[in-house]
N, C-alpha and C positions, 0 to 999 in steps of 0.2 A: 432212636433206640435201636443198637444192632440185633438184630435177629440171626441165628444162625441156622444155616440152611438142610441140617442134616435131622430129617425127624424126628433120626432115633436118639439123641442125646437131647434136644428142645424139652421144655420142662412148659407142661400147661400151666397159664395165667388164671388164677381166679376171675370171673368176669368181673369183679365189681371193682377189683386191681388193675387189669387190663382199660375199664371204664376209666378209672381215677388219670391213668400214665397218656391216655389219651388226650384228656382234658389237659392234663401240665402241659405237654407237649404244645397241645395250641394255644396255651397261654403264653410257651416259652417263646413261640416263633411272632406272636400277636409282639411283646416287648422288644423283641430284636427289630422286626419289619418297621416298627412303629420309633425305633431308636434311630432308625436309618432315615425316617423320613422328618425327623423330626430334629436332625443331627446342626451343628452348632454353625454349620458353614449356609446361609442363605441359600438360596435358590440360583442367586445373581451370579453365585462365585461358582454353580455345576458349567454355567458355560460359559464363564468371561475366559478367556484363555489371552496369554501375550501372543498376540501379533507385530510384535516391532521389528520384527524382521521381514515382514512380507511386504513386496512390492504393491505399489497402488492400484496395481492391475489386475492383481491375485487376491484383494477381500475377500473374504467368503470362501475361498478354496479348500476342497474336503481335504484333513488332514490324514495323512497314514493311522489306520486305525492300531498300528503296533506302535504310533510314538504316543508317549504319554505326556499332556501339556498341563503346565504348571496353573493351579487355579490361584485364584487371587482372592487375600485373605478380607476378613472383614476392616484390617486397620487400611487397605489399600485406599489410596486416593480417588473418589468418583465423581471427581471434575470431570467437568465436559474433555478435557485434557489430556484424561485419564488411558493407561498401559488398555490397547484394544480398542481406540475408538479409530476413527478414518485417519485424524491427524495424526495418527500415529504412525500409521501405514504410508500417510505421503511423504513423512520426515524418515524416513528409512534408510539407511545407507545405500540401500538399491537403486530405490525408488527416486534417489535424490539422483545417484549417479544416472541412471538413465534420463531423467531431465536435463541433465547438463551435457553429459552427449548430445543429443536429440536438438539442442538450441541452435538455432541457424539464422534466426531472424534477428537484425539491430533495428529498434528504435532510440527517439531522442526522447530526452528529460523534461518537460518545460518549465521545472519549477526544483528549484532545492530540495533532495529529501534525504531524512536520516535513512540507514544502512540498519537492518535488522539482521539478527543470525537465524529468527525463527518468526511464523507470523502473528503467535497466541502473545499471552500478557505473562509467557516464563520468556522473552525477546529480550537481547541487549542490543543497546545501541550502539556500531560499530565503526560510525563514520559517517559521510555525506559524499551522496553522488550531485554534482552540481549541477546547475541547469543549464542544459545547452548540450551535455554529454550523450554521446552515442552510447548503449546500453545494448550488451546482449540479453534478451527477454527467453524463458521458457514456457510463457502461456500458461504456466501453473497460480491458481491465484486459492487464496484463502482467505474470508471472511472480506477485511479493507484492503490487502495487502494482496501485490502482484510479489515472482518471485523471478530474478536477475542474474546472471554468472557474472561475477566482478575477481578477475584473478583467479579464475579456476573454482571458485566457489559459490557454493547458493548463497544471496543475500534478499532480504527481503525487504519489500518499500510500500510505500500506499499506493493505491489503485488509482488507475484515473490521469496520469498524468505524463504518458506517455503520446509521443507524438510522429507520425511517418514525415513530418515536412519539419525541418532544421527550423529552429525558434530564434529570433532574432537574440543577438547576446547584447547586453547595455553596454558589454565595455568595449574589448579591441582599440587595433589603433586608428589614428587617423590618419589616412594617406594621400589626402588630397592639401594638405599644406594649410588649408585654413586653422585657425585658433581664434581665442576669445581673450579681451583683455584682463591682466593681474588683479584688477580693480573689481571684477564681480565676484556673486558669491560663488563657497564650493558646488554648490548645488548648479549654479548657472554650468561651469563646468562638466558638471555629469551632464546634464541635458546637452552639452556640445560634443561632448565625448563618445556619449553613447548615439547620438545622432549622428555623426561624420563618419563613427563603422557601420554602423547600418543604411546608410544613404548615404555615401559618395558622391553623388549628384548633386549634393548641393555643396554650393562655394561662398556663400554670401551667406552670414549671420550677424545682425545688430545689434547691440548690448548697450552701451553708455552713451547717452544721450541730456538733452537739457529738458527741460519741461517738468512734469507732474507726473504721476504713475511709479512703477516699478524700473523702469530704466535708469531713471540716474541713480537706483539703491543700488545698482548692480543686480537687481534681484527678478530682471526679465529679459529674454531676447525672442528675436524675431528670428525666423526661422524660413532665407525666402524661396519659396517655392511654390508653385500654384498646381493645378488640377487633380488627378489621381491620387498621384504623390503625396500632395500636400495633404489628402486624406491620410493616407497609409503614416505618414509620419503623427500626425495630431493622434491615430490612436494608437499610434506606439508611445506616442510618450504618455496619453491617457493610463492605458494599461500598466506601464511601469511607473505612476505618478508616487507611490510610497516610497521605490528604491531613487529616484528622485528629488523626492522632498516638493513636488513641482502642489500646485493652488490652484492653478487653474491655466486653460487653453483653448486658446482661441480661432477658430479658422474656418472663413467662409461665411460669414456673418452668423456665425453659432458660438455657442461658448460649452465648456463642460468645467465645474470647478469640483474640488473635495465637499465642499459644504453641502449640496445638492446633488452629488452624485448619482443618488438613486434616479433623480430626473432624466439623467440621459443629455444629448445633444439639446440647448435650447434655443432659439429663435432671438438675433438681438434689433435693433431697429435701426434702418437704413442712416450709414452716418454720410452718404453722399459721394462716393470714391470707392473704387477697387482694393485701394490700399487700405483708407477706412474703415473697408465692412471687411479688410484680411481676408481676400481675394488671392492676393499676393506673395501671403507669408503665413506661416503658423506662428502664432504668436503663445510665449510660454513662462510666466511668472509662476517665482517658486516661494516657500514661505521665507 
């Protein structure tokens, strides 16, 4: 209520009018305060503010008290996902570009994995880095999912499956001249194939034979080589026994098949010979 400041023209209030215009007044100011607090926009949305432009490094950073930041309405999305949380801040255009600066470190792949554009569940799948590939890595990770520079760009992949030591590849070529006869299976094959690039050292593999077992199906070979080696190889071809198609392997009077896997290495019983007890050779039937 304006009042004007000059005595002589002021016109006295009867008290009981003065009383009354009192009371309105703090009724008026009681319905305004009380409209203000009570106003249609949550609590949530006085300080969700977009942050999708800030770098990962600047969360939290006081904003210039003269810029005025966009609130977020109640139809706004409040998935974990949602405009203002962390992820949002690492997927930044900034945020992104200084990670992919910054990457300097290659590791290898050891298993196939899809190519994401992002690491949440709004991710397309963009492709496959294969296994055995050198990868430039920026140590950013989220949630399952490490993130990668592939062509100049962020991509993302699962966690876990990067390695500093080169992973043997099943395929390559063979360069030591050995082969395996027409007459076994394809499988017999992968197992020579991917054995003679990864071990070169061995020259002598046996396949088609007379007797009982897996050899005259085409569907085993021997594999001969003894000590160390012959370990490192039995569990390489353990390890890739699915891309294989391989049953089961034998070497050193142990066996490991698919059916019993979870047993590990088992014990078999003296058959009286070097060669026998697969001393000599890895031995490797496929289904």
């Amino acid at each position: 209520m304006a009042t004007s400041h000059k005595r002589e023209t002021a016109r006295r209030t009867p008290r009981a009018a003065l009383l009354a215009g009192s009371l309105a007044t703090l009724a008026t100011t009681a319905v305004v305060t009380g409209g203000v607090l009570n106003s249609s926009a949550p609590e949530s949305d006085l300080v969700a503010v977009d942050r999708s432009k800030a770098a990962a490094g600047s969360v939290g950073a006081v904003e210039d008290p003269g810029t005025r930041l966009p609130l977020l309405s109640r139809s706004t999305d409040r998935s974990a996902d949602a405009i203002g949380t962390k992820l949002d801040a690492l997927l930044s255009e900034e945020s992104t570009a200084q990670a992919i600066a910054a990457a300097n470190k290659r590791r290898w792949v050891s298993e196939t994995l899809n190519l994401w554009t992002r690491p949440d569940k709004r991710a397309k799948e963009v492709g496959e880095v294969e296994e055995g590939e050198k990868v430039l890595v920026t140590g950013r990770t989220y949630g399952e999912r490490a993130e990668i520079v592939l062509d100049g760009k962020s991509r993302w992949v699962t966690a876990g499956y990067f390695t500093d030591e080169k992973p043997p590849t099943l395929g390559g070529a063979c360069t030591n001249g050995t082969s395996v006869p027409s007459g076994v299976s394809e499988s017999i094959k992968k197992v020579h194939a991917a054995v003679c690039a990864n071990f070169p050292e061995v020259s002598v593999y046996g396949t088609l034979r007379g007797g009982g077992g897996d050899h005259p199906r085409g569907k085993a070979v021997d594999i001969m080589i003894s000590g160390a080696v012959g370990w490192e190889i039995a569990e390489f071809v353990r390890a890739n026994y699915a891309a294989l198609g391989v049953s089961y392997v034998i070497y050193a009077q142990k066996i490991w098949s698919v059916e019993r896997g979870g047993e590990g290495w088992r014990g078999m019983p003296n058959r009286g010979s070097a060669t026998a007890n697969h001393f000599d050779h890895v031995h490797v039937s496929v289904f």
